[in-house]
C-alpha positions as CSV (number, residue, x, y, z in Angstrom):
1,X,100.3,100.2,91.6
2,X,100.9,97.8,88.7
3,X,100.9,99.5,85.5
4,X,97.5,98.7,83.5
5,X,97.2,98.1,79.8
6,X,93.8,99.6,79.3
7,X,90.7,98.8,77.5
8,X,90.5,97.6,73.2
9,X,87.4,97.4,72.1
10,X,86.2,96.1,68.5
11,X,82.4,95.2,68.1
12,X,80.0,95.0,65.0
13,X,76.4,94.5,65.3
14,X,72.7,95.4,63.5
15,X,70.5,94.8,66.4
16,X,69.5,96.2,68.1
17,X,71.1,99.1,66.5
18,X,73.6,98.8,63.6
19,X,77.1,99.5,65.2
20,X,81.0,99.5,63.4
21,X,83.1,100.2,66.0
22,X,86.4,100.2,67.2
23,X,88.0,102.4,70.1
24,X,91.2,102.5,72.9
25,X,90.8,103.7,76.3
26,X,93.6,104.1,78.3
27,X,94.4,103.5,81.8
28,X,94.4,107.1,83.3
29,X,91.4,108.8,80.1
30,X,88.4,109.8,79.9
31,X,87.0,108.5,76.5
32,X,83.8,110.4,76.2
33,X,81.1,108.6,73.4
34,X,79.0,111.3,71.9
35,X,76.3,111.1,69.5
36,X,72.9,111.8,68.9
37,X,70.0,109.6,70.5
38,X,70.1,105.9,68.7
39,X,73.8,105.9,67.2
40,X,74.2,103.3,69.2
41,X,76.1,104.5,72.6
42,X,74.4,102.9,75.4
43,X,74.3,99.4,73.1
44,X,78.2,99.8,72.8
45,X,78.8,99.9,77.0
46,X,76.9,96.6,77.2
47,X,78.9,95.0,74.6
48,X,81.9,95.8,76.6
49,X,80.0,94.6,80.0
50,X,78.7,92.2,78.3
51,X,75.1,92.4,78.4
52,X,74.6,92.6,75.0
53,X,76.8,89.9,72.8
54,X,77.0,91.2,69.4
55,X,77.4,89.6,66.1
56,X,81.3,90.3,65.8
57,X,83.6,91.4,68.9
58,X,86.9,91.6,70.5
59,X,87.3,93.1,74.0
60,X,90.4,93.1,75.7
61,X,91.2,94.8,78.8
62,X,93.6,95.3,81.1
63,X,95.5,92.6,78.7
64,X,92.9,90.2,80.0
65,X,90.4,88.5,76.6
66,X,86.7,89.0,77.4
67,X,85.1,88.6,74.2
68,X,86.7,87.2,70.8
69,X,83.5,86.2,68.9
70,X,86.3,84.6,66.1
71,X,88.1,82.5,68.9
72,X,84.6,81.5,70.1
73,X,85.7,82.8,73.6
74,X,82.8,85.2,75.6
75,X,83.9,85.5,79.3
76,X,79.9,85.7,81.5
77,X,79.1,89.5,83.1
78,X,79.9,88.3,87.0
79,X,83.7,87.2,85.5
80,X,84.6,90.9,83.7
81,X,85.7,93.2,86.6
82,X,82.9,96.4,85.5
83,X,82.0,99.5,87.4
84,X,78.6,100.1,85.6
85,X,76.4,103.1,86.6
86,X,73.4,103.2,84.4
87,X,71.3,106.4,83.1
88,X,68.9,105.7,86.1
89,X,71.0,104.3,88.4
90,X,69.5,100.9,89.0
91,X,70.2,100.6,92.9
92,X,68.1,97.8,94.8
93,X,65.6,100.1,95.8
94,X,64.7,97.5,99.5
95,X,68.7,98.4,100.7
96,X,69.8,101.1,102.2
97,X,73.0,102.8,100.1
98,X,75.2,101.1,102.8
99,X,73.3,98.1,101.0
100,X,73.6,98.6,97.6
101,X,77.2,99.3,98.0
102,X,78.1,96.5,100.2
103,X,75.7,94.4,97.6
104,X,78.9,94.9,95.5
105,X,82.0,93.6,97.6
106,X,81.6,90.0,97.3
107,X,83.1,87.7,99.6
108,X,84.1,88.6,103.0
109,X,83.0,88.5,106.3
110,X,80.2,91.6,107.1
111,X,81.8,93.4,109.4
112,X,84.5,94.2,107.0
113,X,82.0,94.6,103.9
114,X,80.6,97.0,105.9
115,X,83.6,99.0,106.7
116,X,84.4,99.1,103.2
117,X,81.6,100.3,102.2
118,X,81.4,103.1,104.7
119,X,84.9,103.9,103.3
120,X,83.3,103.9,99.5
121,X,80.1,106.1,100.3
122,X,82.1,108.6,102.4
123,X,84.7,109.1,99.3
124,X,81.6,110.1,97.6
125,X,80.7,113.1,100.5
126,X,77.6,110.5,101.6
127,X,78.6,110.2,105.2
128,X,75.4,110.5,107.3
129,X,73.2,109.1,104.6
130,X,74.6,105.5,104.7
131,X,70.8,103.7,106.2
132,X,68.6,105.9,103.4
133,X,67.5,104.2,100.9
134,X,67.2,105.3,97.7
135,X,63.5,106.6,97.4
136,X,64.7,108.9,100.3
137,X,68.2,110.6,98.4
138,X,68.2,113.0,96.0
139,X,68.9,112.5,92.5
140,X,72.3,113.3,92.9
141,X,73.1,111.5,96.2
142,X,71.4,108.5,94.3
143,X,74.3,108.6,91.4
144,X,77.0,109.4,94.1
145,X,76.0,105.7,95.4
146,X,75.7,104.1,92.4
147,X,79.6,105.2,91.6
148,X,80.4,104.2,95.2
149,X,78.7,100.4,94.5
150,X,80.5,100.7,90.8
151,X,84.0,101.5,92.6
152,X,83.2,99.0,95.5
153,X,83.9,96.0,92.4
154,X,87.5,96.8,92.3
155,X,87.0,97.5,88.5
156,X,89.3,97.2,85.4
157,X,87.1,99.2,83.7
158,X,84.5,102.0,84.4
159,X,81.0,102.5,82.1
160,X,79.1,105.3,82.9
161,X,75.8,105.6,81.0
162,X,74.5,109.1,80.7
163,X,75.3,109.7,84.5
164,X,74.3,113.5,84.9
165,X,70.9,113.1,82.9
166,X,68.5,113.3,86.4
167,X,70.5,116.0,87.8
168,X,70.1,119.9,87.1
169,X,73.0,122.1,85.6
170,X,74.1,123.7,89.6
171,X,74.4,120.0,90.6
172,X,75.6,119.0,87.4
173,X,79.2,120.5,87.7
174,X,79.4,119.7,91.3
175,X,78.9,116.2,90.2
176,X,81.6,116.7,87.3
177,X,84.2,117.6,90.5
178,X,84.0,114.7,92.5
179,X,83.9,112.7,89.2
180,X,87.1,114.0,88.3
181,X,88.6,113.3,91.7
182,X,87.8,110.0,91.2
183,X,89.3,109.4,88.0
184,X,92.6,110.3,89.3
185,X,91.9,108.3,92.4
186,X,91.4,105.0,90.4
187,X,93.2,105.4,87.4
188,X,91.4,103.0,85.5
189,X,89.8,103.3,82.0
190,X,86.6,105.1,81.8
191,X,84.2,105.3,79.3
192,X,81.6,108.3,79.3
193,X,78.3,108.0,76.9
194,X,76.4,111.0,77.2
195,X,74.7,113.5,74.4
196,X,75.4,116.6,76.4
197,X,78.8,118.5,75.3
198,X,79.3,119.7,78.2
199,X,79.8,116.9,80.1
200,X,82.3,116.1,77.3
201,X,84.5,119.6,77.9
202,X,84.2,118.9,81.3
203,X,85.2,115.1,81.8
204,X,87.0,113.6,78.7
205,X,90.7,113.3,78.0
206,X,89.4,111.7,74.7
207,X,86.4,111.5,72.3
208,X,85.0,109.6,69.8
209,X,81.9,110.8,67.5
210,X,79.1,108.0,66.8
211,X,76.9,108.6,64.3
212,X,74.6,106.0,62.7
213,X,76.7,103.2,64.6
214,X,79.9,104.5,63.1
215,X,82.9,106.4,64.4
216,X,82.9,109.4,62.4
217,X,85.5,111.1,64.3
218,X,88.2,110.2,67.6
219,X,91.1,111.5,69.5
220,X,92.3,113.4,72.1
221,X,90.0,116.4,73.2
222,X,91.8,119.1,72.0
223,X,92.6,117.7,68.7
224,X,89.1,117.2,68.1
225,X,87.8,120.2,69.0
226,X,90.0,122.0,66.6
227,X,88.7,120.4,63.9
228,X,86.9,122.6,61.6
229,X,85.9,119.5,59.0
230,X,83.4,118.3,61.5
231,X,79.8,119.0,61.0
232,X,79.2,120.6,64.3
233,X,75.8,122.2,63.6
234,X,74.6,118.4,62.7
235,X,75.1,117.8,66.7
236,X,73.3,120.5,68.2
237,X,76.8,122.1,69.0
238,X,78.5,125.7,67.8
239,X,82.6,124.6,66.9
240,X,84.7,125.5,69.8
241,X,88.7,124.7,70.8
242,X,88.8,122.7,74.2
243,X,92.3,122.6,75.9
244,X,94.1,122.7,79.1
245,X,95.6,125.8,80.9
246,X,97.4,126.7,84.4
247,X,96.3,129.6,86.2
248,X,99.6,131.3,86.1
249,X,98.1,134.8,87.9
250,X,95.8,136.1,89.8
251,X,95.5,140.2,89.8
252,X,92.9,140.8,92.4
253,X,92.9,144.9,91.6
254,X,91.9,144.1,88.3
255,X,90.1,141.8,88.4
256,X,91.3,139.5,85.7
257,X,93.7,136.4,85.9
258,X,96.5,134.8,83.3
259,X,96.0,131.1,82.2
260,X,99.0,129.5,80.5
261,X,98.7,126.9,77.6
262,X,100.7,126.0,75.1
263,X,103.1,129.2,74.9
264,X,100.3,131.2,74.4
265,X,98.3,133.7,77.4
266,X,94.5,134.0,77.9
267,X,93.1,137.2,80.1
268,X,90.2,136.3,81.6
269,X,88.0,136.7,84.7
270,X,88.9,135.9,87.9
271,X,86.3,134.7,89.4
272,X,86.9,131.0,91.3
273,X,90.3,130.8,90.3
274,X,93.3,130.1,92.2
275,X,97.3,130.6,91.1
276,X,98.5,127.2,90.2
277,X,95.6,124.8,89.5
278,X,94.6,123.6,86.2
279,X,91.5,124.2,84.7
280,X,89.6,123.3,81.3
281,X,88.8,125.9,78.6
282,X,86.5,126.1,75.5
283,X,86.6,128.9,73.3
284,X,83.8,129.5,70.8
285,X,84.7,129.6,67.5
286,X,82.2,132.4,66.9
287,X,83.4,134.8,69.3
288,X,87.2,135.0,67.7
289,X,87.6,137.7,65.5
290,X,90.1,137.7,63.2
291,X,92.9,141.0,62.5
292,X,95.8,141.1,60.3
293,X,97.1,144.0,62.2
294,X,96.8,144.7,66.1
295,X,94.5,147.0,66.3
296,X,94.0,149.8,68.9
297,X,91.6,151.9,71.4
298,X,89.3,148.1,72.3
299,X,88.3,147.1,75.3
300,X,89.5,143.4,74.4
301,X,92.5,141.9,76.7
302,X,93.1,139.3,74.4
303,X,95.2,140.1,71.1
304,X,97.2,137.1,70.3
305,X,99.5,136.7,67.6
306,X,99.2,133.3,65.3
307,X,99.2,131.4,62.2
308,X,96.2,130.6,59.9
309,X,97.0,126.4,59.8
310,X,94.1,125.7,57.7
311,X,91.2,127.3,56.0
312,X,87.7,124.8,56.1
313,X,84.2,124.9,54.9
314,X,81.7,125.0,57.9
315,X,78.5,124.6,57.4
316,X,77.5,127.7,57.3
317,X,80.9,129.8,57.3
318,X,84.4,129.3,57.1
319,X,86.1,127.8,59.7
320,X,89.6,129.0,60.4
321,X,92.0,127.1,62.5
322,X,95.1,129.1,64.2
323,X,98.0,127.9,66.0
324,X,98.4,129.9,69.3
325,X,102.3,129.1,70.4
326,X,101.2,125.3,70.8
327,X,97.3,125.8,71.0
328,X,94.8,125.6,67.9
329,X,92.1,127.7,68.2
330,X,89.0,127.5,65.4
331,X,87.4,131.2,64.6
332,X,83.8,131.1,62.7
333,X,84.0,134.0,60.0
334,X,82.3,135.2,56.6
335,X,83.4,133.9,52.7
336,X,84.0,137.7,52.5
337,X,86.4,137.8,55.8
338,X,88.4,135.1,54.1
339,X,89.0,136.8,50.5
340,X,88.8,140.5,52.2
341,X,91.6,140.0,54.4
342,X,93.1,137.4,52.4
343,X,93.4,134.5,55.4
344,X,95.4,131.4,53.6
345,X,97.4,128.9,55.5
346,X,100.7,130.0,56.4
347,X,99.4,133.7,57.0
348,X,99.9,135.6,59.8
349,X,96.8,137.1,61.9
350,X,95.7,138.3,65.4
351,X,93.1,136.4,67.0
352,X,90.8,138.9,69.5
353,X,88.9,137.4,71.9
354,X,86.9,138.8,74.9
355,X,88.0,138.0,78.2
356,X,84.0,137.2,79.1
357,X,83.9,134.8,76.5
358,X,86.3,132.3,76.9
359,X,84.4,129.5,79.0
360,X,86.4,128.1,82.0
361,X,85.3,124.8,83.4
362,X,87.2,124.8,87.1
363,X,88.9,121.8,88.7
364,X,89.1,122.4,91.9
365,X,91.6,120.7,93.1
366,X,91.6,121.5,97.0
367,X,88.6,120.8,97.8
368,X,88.5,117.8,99.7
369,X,90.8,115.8,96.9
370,X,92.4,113.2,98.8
371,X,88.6,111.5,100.0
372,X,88.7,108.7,97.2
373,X,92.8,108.0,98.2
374,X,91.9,107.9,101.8
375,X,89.2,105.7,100.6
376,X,91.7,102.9,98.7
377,X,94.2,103.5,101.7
378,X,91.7,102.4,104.5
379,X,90.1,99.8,102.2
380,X,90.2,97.5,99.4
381,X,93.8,97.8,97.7
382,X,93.1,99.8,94.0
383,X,93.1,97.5,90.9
């Protein structure tokens, strides 16, 4: 597979909603927009579909022009190669999902349209449900076709517009796993708008912060996250650190099991974990306690040794940041904490966490991981 050069995007607008914004995607992230309703994320995937032509753009992807509103050059929606699933879906509701999806392949003869599309909807776990149509799926096998008929385009670029909003938390991170599965299937560019942090935890590689049409913050996930200048109340959102960790043991007796990041070691429960895969962590900001000594006779497995990096104002308390061994953790405390116990940058604490309170967001990798690859071997060749 070719090496891709991702997705630029620069657009500036006042209708419908006022919008500043320039952003990178890569070929193999995740950029999650975030924002409160009307900063402008759903107007910002059209732009780049182009649906919506703003006053000023430039979007290039995949080293291929599709707007420059300076060069007077605006390539139509059918010419820009876009995987779009829309907050509702949008699927012909008179087709049957082997329909909608086959609605997407173009030319070809039908036979082979319809083998592809078999191939597409069973990557998405909808074998069986191919002649439904979409008043007789659930709200969750409805998305899983509109990704199938987004995929099915061979796109450069995929937009997905609030895509867990008609599905309920259980279903939710199901969804999140095959999602992820596909990513690393595809390896294309993907651009998540949704105003539900989780979603963000679970899905993005990268973030960026709209608010009022502007980008008031962007970069990777975990950089972000450990930012204690950002007004996470203002978001409906507690401050939390976001990272990556390997499950590096698994101690059944106890009960407990090791993740790995960064140098540093997190106990926490074992439950649905497995030696070796990767999973996603969050851990509040409010539930690390700071020490400047180890303390004894706790309960807590988690007594890590670090380094205050930076002392910030939250907007209610303090936010401290720590370096973990290569991991930067944020811990909510009191004006008091900080003079009592005399936290600077440069000083050396302990940060205690419960092990029940670091958030783990699985991957699972296993489970049936190779369906979108077998779906790209068997059928149309990945862009």
């Amino acid at each position: 597979m070719a090496e891709r050069a991702g997705l630029e995007v620069s657009v500036a607008d006042t209708r419908p909603v006022r919008l500043d914004v320039q952003l990178r995607c890569g070929p193999d992230e995740v950029l999650a927009i975030f924002g409160p309703s009307g900063s402008g994320k759903t107007t910002l995937l059209r732009c780049v579909a182009g649906l919506h032509r703003p006053a000023q753009a430039r979007v290039v992807c995949d080293g291929i022009v599709w707007a420059d509103t300076a060069g007077g050059q605006w390539l139509p929606v059918r010419r820009r190669r876009v995987g779009f699933v829309f907050q509702e879906y949008a699927l012909f509701p008179h087709l049957t999902a082997r329909g909608n999806v086959m609605a997407a392949l173009g030319a070809g003869s039908a036979s082979a349209r319809r083998a592809d599309a078999a191939r597409w909807l069973a990557a998405v776990h909808l074998t069986g449900l191919e002649n439904r149509v979409p008043a007789s799926l659930s709200g969750g096998q409805r998305q899983r076709v509109a990704i199938a008929r987004a995929l099915a385009r061979d796109p450069q670029v995929l937009l997905l517009d609030e895509p867990f909003a008609a599905v309920d938390r259980a279903l939710r991170a199901r969804l999140h796993r095959e999602l992820e599965q596909i990513r690393r299937a595809v390896r294309i560019p993907v651009l998540l708008v949704t105003h539900d942090f989780e979603d963000v935890v679970r899905l993005s590689t990268h973030v960026v912060v709209l608010d009022e049409g502007r980008v008031a913050a962007a970069g990777p996930i975990a950089a972000l996250t450990s930012r204690g200048d950002l007004p996470w109340e203002r978001y409906g959102l507690g401050a939390g650190s976001v990272f990556d960790a390997e499950v590096r043991r698994v101690d059944v007796v106890r009960g407990l099991a090791e993740l790995a990041a960064g140098g540093a070691v997190f106990i926490v429960p074992r439950e649905g974990l497995a030696e070796g895969s990767c999973v996603r962590v969050r851990v509040p900001a409010k539930e690390v306690i700071l020490a400047t000594r180890p303390p004894e006779g706790l309960s807590l497995h988690n007594v890590l040794p670090g380094r205050v990096a930076e002392v910030g104002g939250g907007e209610r308390h303090p936010l401290v940041r720590l370096a973990i061994g290569g991991v930067h953790l944020l811990a909510e405390v009191t004006s008091d904490a900080v003079e009592r116990l005399q936290i600077r940058a440069g000083a050396s604490v302990y940060a205690l966490i419960k092990s029940v309170a670091i958030e783990i967001h699985g991957r699972d990798d296993d489970h049936n991981g190779h369906a979108v690859a077998d779906a790209h071997a068997g059928g149309p060749p990945p862009a």
